[in-house]
MDAnalysis code that builds the backbone (N, CA, C; Angstrom):
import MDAnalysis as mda
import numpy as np

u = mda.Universe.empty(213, n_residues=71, atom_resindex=np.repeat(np.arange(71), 3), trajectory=True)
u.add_TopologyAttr("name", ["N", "CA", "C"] * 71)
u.add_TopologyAttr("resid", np.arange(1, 72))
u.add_TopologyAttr("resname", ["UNK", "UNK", "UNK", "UNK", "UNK", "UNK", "UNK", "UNK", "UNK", "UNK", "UNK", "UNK", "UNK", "UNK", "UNK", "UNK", "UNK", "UNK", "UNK", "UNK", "UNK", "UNK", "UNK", "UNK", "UNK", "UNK", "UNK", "UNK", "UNK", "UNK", "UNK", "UNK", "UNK", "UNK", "UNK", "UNK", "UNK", "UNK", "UNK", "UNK", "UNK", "UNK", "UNK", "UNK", "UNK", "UNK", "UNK", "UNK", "UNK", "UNK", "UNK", "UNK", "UNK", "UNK", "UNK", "UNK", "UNK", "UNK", "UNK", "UNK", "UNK", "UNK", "UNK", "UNK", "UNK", "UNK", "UNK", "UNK", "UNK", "UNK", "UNK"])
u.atoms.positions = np.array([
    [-3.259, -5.508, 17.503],
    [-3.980, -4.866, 16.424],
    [-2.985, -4.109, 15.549],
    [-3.024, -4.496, 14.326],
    [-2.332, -3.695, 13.471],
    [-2.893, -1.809, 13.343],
    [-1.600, -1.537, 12.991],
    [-1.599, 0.414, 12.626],
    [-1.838, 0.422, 11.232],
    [-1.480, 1.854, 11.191],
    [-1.863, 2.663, 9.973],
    [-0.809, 3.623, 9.609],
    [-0.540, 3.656, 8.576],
    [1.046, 4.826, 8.219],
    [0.543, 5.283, 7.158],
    [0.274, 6.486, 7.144],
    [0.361, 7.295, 5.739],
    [2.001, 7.362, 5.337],
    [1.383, 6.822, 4.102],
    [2.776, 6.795, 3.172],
    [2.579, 7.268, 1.881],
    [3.751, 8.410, 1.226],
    [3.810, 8.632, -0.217],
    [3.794, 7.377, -0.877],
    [3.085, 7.351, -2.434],
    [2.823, 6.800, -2.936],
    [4.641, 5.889, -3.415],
    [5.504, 6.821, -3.760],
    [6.466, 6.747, -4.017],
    [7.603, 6.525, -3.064],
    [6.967, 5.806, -1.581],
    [7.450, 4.886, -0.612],
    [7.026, 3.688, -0.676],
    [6.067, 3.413, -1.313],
    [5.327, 2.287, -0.868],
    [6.456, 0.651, -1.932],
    [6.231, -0.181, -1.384],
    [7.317, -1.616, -1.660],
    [6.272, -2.739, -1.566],
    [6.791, -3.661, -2.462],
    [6.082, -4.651, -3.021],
    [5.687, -5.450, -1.075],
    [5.229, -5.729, -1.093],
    [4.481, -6.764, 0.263],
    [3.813, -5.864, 1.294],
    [3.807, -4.520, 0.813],
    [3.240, -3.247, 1.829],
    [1.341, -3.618, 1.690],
    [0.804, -3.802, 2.551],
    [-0.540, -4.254, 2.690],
    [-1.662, -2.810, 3.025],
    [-1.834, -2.183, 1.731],
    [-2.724, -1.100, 1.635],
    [-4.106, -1.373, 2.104],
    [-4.777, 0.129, 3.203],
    [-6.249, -0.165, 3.764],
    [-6.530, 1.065, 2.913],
    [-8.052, 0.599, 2.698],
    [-9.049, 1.524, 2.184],
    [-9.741, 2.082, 3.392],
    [-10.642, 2.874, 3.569],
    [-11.436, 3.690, 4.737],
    [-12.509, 3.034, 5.067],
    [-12.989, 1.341, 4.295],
    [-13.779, 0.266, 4.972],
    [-13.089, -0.535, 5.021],
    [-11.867, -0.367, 5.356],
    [-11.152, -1.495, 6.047],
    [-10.903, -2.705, 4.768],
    [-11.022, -2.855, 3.536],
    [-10.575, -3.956, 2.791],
    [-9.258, -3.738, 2.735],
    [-8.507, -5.005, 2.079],
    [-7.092, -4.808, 2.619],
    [-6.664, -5.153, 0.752],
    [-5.355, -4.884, 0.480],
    [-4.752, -4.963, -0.908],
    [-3.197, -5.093, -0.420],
    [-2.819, -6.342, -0.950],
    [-0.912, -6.323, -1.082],
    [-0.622, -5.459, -2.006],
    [0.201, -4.844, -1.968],
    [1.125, -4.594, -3.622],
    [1.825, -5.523, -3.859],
    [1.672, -6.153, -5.313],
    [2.439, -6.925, -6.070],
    [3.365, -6.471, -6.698],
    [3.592, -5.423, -7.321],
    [4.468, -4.413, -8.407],
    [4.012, -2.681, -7.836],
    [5.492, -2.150, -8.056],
    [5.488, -0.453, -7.854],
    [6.483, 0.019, -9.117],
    [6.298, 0.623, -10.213],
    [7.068, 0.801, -11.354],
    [6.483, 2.574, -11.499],
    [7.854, 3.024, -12.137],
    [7.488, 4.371, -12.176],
    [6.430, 4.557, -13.665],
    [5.653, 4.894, -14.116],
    [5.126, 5.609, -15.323],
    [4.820, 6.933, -15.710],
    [5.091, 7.113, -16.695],
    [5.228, 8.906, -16.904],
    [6.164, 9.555, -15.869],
    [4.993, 10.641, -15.386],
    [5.279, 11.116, -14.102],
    [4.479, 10.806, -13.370],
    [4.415, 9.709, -12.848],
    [3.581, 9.134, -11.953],
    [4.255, 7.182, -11.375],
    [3.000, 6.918, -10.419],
    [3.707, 5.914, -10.179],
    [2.421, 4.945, -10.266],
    [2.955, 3.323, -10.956],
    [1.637, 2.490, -10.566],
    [2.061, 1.485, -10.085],
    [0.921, 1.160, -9.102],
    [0.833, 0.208, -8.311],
    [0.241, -1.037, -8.521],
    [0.356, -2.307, -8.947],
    [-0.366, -3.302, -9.016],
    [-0.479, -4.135, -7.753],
    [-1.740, -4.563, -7.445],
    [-1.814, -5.074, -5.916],
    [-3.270, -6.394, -6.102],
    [-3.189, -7.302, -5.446],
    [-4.197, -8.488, -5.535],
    [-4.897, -8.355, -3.776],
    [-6.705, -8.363, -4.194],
    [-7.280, -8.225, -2.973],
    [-7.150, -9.499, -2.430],
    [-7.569, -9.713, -0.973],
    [-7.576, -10.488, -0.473],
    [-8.735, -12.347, -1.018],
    [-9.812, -11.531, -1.881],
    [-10.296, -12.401, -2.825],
    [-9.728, -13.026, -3.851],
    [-8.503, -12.595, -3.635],
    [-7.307, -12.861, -5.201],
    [-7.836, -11.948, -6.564],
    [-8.222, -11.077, -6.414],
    [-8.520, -10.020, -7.437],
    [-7.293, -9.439, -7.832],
    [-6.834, -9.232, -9.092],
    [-5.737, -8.624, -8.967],
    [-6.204, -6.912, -9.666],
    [-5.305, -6.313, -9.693],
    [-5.742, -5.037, -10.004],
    [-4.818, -4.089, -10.041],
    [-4.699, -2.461, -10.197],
    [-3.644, -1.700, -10.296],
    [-4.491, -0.207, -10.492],
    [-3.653, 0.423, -9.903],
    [-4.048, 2.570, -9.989],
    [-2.520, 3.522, -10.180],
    [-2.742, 4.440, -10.970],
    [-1.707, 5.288, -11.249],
    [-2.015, 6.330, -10.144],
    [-1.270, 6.640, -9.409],
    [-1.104, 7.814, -8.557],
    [0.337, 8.692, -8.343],
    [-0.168, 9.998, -8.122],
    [1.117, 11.031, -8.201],
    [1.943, 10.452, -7.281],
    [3.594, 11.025, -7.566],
    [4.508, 9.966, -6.180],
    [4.256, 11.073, -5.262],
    [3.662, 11.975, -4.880],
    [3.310, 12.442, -3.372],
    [1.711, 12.023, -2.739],
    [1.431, 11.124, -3.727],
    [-0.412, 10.814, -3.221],
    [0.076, 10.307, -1.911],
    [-0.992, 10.123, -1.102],
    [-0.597, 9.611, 0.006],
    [-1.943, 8.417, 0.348],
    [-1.518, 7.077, 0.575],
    [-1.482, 5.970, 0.600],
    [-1.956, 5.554, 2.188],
    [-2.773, 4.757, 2.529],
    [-2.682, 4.294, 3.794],
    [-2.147, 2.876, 3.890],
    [-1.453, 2.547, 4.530],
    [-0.300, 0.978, 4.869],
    [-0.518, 0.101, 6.276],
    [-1.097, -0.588, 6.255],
    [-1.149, -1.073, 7.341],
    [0.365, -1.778, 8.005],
    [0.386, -1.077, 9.209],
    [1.687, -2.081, 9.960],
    [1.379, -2.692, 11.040],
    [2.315, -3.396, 11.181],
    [2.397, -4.594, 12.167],
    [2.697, -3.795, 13.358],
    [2.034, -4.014, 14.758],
    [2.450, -3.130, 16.053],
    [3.905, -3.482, 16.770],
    [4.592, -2.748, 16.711],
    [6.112, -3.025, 17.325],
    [5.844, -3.047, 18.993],
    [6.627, -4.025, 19.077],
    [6.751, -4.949, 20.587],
    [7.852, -3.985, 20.804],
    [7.124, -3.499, 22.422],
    [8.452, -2.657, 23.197],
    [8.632, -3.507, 24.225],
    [8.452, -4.584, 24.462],
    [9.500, -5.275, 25.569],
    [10.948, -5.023, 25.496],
    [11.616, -4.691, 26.699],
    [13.059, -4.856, 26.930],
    [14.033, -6.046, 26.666],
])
């Protein structure tokens, strides 16, 4: 089962797979700075594409992949 990482907005990298709090999922396609702020363009899993300006300390939820602790 995949995790969850809160991440500043102004960490986040193009292939980082953002969750919402019902669980839909969003790639980021593009992270470019604007103003003072940062936007994100990202395509849902329906192929929607789309984009939001958020402060670079917003904080973001990221889904990760679970790291294998075998020896």
């Amino acid at each position: 089962m995949d995790g969850i990482e809160l991440r500043q907005t102004r960490q986040l990298q193009v292939g980082d797979t953002l969750e919402n709090a019902f669980g839909r999922t969003y790639e980021v396609t593009k992270v470019s700075p604007i103003g003072r702020g940062i936007r994100v363009q990202y395509v849902t899993a329906d192929g929607v594409a789309g984009r939001f300006t958020a402060a670079p300390e917003a904080i973001s939820r990221v889904r990760v992949a679970p790291v294998s602790h075998a020896a």
